[in-house]
C-alpha positions as CSV (number, residue, x, y, z in Angstrom):
1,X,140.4,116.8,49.3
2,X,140.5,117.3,53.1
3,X,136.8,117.9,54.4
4,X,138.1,119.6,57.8
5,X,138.8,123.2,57.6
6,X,141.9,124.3,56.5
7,X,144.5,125.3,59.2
8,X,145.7,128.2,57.0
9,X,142.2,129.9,56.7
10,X,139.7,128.1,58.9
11,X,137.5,127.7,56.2
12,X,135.6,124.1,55.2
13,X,136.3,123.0,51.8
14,X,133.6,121.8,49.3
15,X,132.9,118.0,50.6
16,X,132.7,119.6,53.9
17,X,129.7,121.8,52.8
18,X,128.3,119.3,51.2
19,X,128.0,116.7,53.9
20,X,126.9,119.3,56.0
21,X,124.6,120.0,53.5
22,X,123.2,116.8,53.8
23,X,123.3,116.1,56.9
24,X,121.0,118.9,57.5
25,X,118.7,118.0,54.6
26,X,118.1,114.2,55.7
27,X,117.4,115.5,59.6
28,X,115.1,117.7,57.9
29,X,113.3,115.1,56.1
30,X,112.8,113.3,59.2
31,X,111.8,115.7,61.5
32,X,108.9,116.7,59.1
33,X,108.0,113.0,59.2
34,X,107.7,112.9,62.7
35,X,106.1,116.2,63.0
36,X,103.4,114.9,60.3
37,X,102.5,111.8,61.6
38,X,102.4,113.3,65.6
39,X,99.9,116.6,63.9
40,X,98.0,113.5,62.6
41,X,97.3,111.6,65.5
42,X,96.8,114.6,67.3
43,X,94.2,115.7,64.9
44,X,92.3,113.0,64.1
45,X,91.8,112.2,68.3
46,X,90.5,115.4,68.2
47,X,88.2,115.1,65.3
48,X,84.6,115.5,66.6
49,X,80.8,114.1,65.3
50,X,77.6,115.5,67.0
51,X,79.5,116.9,69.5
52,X,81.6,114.3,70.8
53,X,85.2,113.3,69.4
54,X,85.7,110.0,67.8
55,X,86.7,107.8,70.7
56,X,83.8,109.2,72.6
57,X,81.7,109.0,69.9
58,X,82.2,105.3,69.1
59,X,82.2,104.4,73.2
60,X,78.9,105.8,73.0
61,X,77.8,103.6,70.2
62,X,78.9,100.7,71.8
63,X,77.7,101.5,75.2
64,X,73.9,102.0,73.5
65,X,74.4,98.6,71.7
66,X,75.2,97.3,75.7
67,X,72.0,99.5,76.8
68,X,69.5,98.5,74.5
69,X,69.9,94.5,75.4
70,X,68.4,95.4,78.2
71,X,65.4,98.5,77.1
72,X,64.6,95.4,74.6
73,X,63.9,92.6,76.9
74,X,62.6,95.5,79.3
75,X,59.8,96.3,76.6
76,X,59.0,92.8,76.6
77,X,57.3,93.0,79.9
78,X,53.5,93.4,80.0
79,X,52.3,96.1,82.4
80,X,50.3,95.4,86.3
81,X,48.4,97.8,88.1
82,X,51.6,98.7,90.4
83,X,53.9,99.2,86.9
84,X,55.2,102.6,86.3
85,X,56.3,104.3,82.9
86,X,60.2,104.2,82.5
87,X,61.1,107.8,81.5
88,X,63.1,108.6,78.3
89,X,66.1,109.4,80.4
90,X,66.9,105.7,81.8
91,X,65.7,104.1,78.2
92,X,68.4,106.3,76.3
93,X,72.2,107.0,77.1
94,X,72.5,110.8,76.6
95,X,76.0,111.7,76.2
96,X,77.2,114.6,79.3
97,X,74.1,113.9,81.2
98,X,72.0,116.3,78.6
99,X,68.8,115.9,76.5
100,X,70.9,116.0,73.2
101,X,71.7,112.8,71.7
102,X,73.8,112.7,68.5
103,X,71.5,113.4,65.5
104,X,72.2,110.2,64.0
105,X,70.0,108.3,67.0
106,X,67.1,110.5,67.7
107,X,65.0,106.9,67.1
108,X,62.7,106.9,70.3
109,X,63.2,103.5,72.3
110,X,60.4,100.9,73.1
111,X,57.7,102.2,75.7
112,X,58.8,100.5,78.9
113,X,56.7,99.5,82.1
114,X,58.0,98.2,85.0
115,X,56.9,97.4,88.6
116,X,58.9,98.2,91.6
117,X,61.0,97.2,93.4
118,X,62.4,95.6,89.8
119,X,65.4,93.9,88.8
120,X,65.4,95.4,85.5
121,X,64.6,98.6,86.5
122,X,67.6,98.9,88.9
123,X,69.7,97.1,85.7
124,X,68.4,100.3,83.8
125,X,69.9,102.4,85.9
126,X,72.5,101.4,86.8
127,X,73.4,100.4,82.9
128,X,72.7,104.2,82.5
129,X,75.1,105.6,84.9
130,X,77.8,103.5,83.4
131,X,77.3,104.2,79.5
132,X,77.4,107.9,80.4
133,X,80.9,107.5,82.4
134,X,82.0,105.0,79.8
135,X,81.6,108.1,77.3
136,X,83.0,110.7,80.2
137,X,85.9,108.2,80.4
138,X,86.9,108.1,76.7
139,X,86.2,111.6,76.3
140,X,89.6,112.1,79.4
141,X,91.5,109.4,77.5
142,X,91.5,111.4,74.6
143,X,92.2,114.7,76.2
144,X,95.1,112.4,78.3
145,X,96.5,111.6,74.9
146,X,96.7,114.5,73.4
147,X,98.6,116.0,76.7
148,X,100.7,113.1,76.3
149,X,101.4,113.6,73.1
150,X,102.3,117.4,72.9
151,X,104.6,117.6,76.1
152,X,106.4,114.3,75.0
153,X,107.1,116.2,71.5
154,X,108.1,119.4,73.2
155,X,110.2,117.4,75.3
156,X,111.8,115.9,72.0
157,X,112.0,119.4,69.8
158,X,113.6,121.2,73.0
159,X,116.2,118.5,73.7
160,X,117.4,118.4,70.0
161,X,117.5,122.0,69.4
162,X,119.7,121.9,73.1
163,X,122.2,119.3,71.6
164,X,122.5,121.2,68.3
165,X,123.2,124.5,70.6
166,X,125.6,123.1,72.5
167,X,127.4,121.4,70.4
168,X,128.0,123.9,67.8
169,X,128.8,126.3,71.0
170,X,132.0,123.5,71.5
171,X,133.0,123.6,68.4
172,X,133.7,127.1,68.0
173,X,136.9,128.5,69.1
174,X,136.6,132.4,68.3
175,X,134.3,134.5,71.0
176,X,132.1,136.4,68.4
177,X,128.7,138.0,68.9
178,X,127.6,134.4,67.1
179,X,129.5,132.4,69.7
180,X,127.7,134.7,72.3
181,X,124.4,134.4,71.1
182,X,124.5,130.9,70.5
183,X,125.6,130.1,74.3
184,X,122.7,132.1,75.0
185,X,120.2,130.4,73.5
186,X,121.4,126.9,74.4
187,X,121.1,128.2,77.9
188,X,117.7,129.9,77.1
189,X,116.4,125.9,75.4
190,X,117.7,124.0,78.4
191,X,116.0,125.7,81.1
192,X,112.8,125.3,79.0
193,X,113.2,121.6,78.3
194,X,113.9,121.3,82.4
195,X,110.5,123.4,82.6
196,X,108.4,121.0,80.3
197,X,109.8,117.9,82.2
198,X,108.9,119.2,85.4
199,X,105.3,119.6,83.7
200,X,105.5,116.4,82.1
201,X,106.7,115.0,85.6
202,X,103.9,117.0,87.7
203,X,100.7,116.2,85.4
204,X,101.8,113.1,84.6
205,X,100.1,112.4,81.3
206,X,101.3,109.3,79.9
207,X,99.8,107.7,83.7
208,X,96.9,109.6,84.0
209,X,95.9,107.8,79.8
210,X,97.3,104.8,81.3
211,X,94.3,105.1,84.0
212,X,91.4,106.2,82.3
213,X,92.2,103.2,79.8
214,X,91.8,101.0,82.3
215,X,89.0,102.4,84.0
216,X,86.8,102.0,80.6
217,X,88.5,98.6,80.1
218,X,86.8,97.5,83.5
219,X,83.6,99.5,82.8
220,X,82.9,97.8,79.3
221,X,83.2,94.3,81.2
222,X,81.2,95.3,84.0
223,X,78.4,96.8,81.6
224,X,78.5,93.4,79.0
225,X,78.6,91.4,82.3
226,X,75.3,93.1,83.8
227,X,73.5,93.2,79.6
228,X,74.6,89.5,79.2
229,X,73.5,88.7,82.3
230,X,69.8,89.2,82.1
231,X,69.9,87.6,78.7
232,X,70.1,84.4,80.5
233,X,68.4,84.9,83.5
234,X,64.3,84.2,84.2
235,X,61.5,86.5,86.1
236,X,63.1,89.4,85.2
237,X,59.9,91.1,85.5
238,X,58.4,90.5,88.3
239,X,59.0,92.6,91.2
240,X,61.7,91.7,93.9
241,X,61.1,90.6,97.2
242,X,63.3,91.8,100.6
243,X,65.8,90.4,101.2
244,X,66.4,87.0,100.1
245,X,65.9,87.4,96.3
246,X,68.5,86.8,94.6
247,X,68.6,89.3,91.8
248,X,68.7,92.1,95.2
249,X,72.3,90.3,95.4
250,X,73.1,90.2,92.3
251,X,72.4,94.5,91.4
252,X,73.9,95.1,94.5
253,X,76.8,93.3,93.8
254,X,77.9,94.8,90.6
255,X,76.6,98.1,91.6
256,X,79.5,97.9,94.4
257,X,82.0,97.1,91.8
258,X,80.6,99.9,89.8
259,X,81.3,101.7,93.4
260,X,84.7,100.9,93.2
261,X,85.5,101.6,89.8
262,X,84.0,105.4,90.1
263,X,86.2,106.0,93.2
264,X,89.0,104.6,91.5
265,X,88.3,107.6,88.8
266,X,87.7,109.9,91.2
267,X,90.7,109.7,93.0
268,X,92.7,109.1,89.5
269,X,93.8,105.6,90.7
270,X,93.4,102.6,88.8
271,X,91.0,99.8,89.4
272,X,92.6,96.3,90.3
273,X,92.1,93.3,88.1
274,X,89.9,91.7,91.2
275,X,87.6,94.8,91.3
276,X,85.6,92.3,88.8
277,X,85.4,89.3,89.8
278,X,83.7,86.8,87.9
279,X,82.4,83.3,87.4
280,X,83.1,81.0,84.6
281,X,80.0,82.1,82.4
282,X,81.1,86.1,83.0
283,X,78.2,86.6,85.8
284,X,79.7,88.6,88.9
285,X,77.7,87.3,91.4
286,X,77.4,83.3,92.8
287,X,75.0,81.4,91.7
288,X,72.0,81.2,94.0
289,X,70.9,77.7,95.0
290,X,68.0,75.8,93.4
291,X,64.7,75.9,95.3
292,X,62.6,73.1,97.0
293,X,61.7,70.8,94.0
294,X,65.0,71.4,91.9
295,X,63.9,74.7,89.7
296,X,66.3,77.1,89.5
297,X,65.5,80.8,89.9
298,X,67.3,82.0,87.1
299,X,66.5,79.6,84.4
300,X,63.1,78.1,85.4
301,X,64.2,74.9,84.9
């Protein structure tokens, strides 16, 4: 039986029906696929727990883990008459800049005294500043994705819908009302799917995620580089001395590569692979030279 209509009536036979039929079935079938597994993803980035969603939520985990190397050995100093109290706000990374913390971590950190000018107090800080944009920076990666997500879908639905439009529109050879209506429409989806791509083209979604993954990439090194650091370093608690000491060079040095990085967000670039440099053991800064007598600064040995 011939499945193309027949010349005498124009009309499709059965097997014509029936692969159209099908055809329309199986492209039915996979468009709910996609359209499940892109409503997922969507959905569980924007899943949230106290407050945050789950990519900020876990960057925020691991940038306390990074903090607390350093409120730990911090604690360990013993107090001086020139020490000051280190307040709650430097000890603890609170997500946003506010005084709510999740409600899983409301366990108060070690009572910290520091002199100053201090090495570790300046590693607080700064340590600080970056777990809070580390959490501010996976917060816009997920917000990115989403964005990236949605318009590229649009983008997708819009375009088939077009093709199916136009290509039913070629087929037919009677002008009816349907005919009319369906050149319409084709007309009415192609000038949107030219609008979404000049959205898709102006916000630029897909490079804007492909920045703000990059910018936490280099923050989480920069913040394991400055927590691992002071693991192996010595006098860490007494106070620095102008200008020669060498832990003055060694804050300063990662807080201009923390410098760079938050310009690089700011101006929604990305941060080059030589914005951190480092030596073999991961430090960021050269090794100072060994004083008279052969003890290093660092290591007291």
């Amino acid at each position: 039986m011939d499945p193309l209509p027949h010349k005498e009536t124009g009309e499709l036979s059965t097997i014509g029906w029936w692969m159209i039929g099908t055809a329309g079935v199986v492209a039915f079938v996979v468009l709910l696929g996609l359209v499940y597994l892109g409503v997922s993803s969507i959905t569980e980035s924007l899943k949230t727990k106290d407050g945050l969603n789950s990519a900020a939520y876990s960057e925020w985990t691991a940038a306390s883990a990074d903090h607390s190397v350093i409120v730990e050995i911090a604690a360990l100093c013993k107090p001086t008459a020139s020490s000051l109290a280190v307040s709650d706000r430097i000890l603890r990374i609170f997500p946003n800049g506010s005084m709510d913390v999740p409600a899983s971590t409301r366990k108060e950190p070690p009572s910290v005294t520091l002199d100053t000018p201090s090495y570790l107090l300046s590693a607080l800080t700064l340590s600080n500043d970056i777990g809070r944009l580390r959490i501010e920076q996976a917060t816009q990666k997920t917000v990115n994705y989403v964005w990236m997500e949605v318009l590229q879908w649009m983008l997708v639905a819009v375009g088939a819908i077009t093709t199916i439009l136009i290509s039913i529109k070629s087929m037919s050879t009677v002008r009816t009302h349907a005919y009319f209506a369906i050149g319409v429409a084709a007309i009415i989806f192609s000038a949107l799917g030219t609008a979404i791509a000049g959205l898709n083209s102006f916000y630029l979604p897909r490079t804007t995620y492909l920045n703000s993954s990059h910018s936490l990439m280099s923050l989480r090194t920069l913040h394991l580089q400055l927590a691992a650091g002071i693991t192996r370093q010595g006098q860490m608690c007494t106070a620095m001395k102008w200008p020669p000491d060498w832990r003055l060079t060694r804050i300063k040095a990662i807080a201009d590569q923390y410098a760079a990085i938050l310009n690089a967000v700011e101006s929604g670039g990305t941060t080059s692979d030589s914005a951190i440099p480092s030596t073999p053991e991961g430090d960021t800064t050269p090794k100072p030279p060994a004083p008279p007598g052969g003890v290093s600064p660092r290591t007291g040995r």
